[in-house]
C-alpha positions, 0 to 999 in steps of 0.5 A: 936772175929770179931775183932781179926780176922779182925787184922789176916786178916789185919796183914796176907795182909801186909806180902803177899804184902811186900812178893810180892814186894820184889819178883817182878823183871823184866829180860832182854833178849839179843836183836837184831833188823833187817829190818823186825824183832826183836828177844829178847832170854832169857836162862833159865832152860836148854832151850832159850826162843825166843820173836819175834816181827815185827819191825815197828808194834812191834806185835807178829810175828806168824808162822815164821820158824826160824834157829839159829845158835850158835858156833857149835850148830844149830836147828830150833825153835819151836813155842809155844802156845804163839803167838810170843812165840818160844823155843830153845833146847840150853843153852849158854855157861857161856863164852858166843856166838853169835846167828844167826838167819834167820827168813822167815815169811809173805813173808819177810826174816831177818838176826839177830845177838845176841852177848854175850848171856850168861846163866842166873848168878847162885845164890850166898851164902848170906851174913852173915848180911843180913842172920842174918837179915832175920832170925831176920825178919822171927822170929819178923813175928813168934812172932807176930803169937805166940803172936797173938794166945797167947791173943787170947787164953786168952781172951784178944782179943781188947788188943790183936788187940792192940799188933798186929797193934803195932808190925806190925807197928814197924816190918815194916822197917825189910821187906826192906832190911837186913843189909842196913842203913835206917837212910835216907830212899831212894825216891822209882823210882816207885814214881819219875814222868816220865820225858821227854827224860828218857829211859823207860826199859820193857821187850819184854814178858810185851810189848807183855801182854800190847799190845804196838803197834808201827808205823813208821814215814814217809812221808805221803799224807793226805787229808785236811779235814774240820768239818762240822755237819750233820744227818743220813737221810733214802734214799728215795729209800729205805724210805716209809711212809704209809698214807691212801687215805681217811678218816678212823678210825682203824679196829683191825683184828688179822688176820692183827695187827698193827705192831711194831717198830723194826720189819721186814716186806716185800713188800706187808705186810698188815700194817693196816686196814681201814674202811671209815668214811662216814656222814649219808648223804653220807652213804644213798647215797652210799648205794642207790647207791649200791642197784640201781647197784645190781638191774640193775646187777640181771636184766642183769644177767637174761637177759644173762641166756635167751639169752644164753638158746635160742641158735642160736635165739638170734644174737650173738652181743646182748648175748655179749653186755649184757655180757659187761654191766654185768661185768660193773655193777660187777665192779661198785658193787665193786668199792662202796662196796670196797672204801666207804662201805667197809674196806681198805688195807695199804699194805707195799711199800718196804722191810724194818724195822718198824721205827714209828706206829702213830695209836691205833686201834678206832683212826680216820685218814685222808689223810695227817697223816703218819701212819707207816714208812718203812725203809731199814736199809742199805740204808742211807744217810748222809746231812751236812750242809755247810755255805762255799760257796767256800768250798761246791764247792771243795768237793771231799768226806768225813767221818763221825764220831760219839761219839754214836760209838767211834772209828767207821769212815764211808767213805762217797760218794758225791751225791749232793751238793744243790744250795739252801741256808736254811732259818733256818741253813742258809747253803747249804746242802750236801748229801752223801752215806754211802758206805762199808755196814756200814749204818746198824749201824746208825740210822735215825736222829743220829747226826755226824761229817762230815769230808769233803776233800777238797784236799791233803796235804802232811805231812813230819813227820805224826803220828797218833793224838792219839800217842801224850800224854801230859806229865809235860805240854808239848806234847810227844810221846814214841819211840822205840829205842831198842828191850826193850827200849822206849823213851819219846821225846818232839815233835812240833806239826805242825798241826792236818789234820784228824787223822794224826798230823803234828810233826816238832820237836822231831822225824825223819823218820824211828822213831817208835811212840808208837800208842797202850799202851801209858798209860802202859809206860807213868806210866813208866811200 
């Protein structure tokens, strides 16, 4: 039975997709294009439907007050959920008119012109042979169920499945088309590869559900870069790192935990706790120290209350020596118990994010090791290494890239240029500011590419690098040369500077290169 099913479901699928393709179309509107816009319309069901887009972007023009104009009808469009998306309350006449249309939107005027726009053409009766073909063909799809549910009601299911994918097979030169010679059967266009120089037809409603974007060729002044490595460094500004002034071993307080990396901590913020590791000599001394301080401090704090209880007696300068030396002693008390007896305090020396924790409670430290590390993320550098000379001189700024972050440019300033050459890289070493509050999405120590500018160049035919495909071996770009139409022209790329290609074949000023969609028409969608 799972068997028979599966055919069902098999045989069910092949009709819906035959079904399906045999209804795909794709309509053309009647098209006009002016300075700032285009507008495609396409009459149907008792209403014009507008398409108006920008003429260098190709994007949907949104908000636009647009007035039409035909023989001797005239109204407004009205704009529908769609962006870009307008309707007209008018049918064209079956002899045809001319539309005018004035379009006002984002501070720019445009008159445009649409000739001949005629209703869409009525359905005709069918032919008698390919009527009698369809009905032929429905009635093979209707013998095929009614033998399909004949052997399955009889048990006969495997030969069954059998009969089915034999019928399908033998039925399926009838879903092409009725009444047509199929001795020679024709190459289907969706199959032929696109080729250089071919138009490529898509209506404005598919331009606007695959986003094609488009740019206009012109002039241009780019900077001449050059590609150098580089790191994401902290500023140190904005950079701490934590490390204790003697030897100690780490207290676990849960008043004061250990942080964690990733997380926020303020200026002030205990860190760690500390508590001073001492030798049993040097605890003996501390501590006699420190008993020797509290002796003398009991002996003077006595000597004060007597002076101060007999009044006018004592002169007033001995009452205030006695006072110094007590606060003396109180200060030397603490100094000991503080720094060698007693536990110390890693306070935070600015705000930032926790990058590092190199201790564990019970672990003993020293002077030199780094405990905890402080970073503000917003406040980062960019160092790249230069082995040019020449080239490090004539900097005048630069940008950084990364494959971490694709499609992600971060404008760079130029601090310093370092007069040392490293040993080890064997470069000089440039360091630049992440400006525009981008460094929040870089990390310490993430490699980028540094792109330096050098000076400027300027491009005659520029063109976004990312426009140029590859098509049969040779390098194009699509070009939009009607509202509908696009082209795919063989260019001559110049040279590549930056983001911008250099075309000195194939394309003029004023072109519009398709920038966005390139794959959609390169399949010739």
């Amino acid at each position: 039975m799972m068997l028979t099913m599966t055919c069902v479901r098999a045989g069910l699928a092949a009709l819906l997709l035959l079904a399906a393709q045999s209804a795909l179309a794709q309509s053309s509107g009647f098209a006009a294009e002016g300075t700032a816009f285009q507008a495609v319309l396409l009459p149907a069901d008792g209403k014009t439907v507008l398409y108006l887009a920008d003429a260098d972007s190709n994007a949907p023009t949104v908000g636009a007050l647009v007035e039409a104009e035909a023989g001797g009808w005239q109204g407004v469009a009205q704009a529908s959920h769609a962006g870009g998306v307008y309707e007209l309350a008018w049918m064209p006449p079956a002899e045809g008119a001319d539309v005018t249309l004035i379009v006002s939107g984002g501070g720019r005027d445009d008159l445009l012109l649409i000739q001949g726009v005629r209703p869409p053409p009525l359905p005709g009766p069918p032919a008698a042979a390919p009527l009698i073909a369809h009905w032929t063909h429905w009635a093979g799809g209707g013998a095929i169920g009614a033998v399909l549910v004949t052997m399955v009601l009889l048990g006969r299911r495997r030969k069954a499945a059998a009969a089915v994918l034999v019928m399908l097979a033998a039925a399926a030169p009838a879903f092409a088309h009725g009444g047509e010679d199929h001795g020679a059967p024709a190459q289907s266009s969706a199959t032929t590869p696109l080729q250089p120089g071919q138009p490529i037809p898509m209506s404005k409603p598919t331009q606007f559900l695959l986003g094609i974007r488009t740019e206009t060729i012109e002039p241009r002044e780019a900077a001449d870069t050059v590609r150098v490595v580089g790191r994401v460094i902290p500023d140190p500004s904005g950079y701490a790192r934590v490390q204790p002034s003697q030897p100690a071993r780490i207290v676990s307080d849960p008043n004061f935990p250990i942080p964690v990396p990733g997380q926020q901590v303020k200026r002030g913020q205990v860190l760690a706790v500390l508590e001073p590791t001492l030798t049993n000599l040097e605890r003996g001394d501390k501590r006699s120290s420190l008993s020797r301080i509290e002796s003398q401090l009991a002996i003077t704090e006595r000597d004060l209350a007597r002076q101060e209880a007999l009044g006018g007696v004592v002169p007033v300068k001995q009452v205030e020596t006695t006072r110094i030396q007590l606060d003396q002693l109180r200060r030397e008390r603490a100094q000991i118990a503080g720094t060698a007896l007693g536990r110390e305090l890693l306070l935070a020396p600015v705000d930032g994010v926790i990058t590092d924790v190199h201790v564990v409670p019970g672990e003993v430290v020293g002077p030199t090791q780094a405990l905890v590390e402080v970073v503000d993320p917003a406040r980062l550098r960019v160092e790249a290494v230069i082995h040019d000379l020449l080239l490090a001189r004539r900097v005048a700024g630069a940008q950084a890239v990364t494959r971490l972050l694709p499609g992600e440019i971060f404008p760079l300033t130029l601090l310093g240029v370092s007069p040392r050459m490293d040993l080890q890289d064997q470069g000089v070493h440039a360091v630049f500011r992440v400006e525009g509050g981008q460094a929040v999405n870089l990390s310490i120590g993430m490699p980028v590419d540094v792109f330096l500018a050098t000076g400027a160049t300027r491009l005659r035919t520029a063109v976004p690098r990312d426009a140029i495909a590859e098509m049969g071996g040779r390098q194009v770009v699509f070009v939009r040369t009607a509202p509908e139409l696009f082209e795919a022209r063989p260019v001559k790329v110049e040279r590549i500077v930056g983001p911008l290609a250099e075309i000195s074949e194939g394309v003029k000023p004023g072109d519009r290169v398709v920038t966005q969609g390139i794959e959609q028409l390169r399949a010739g969608r």
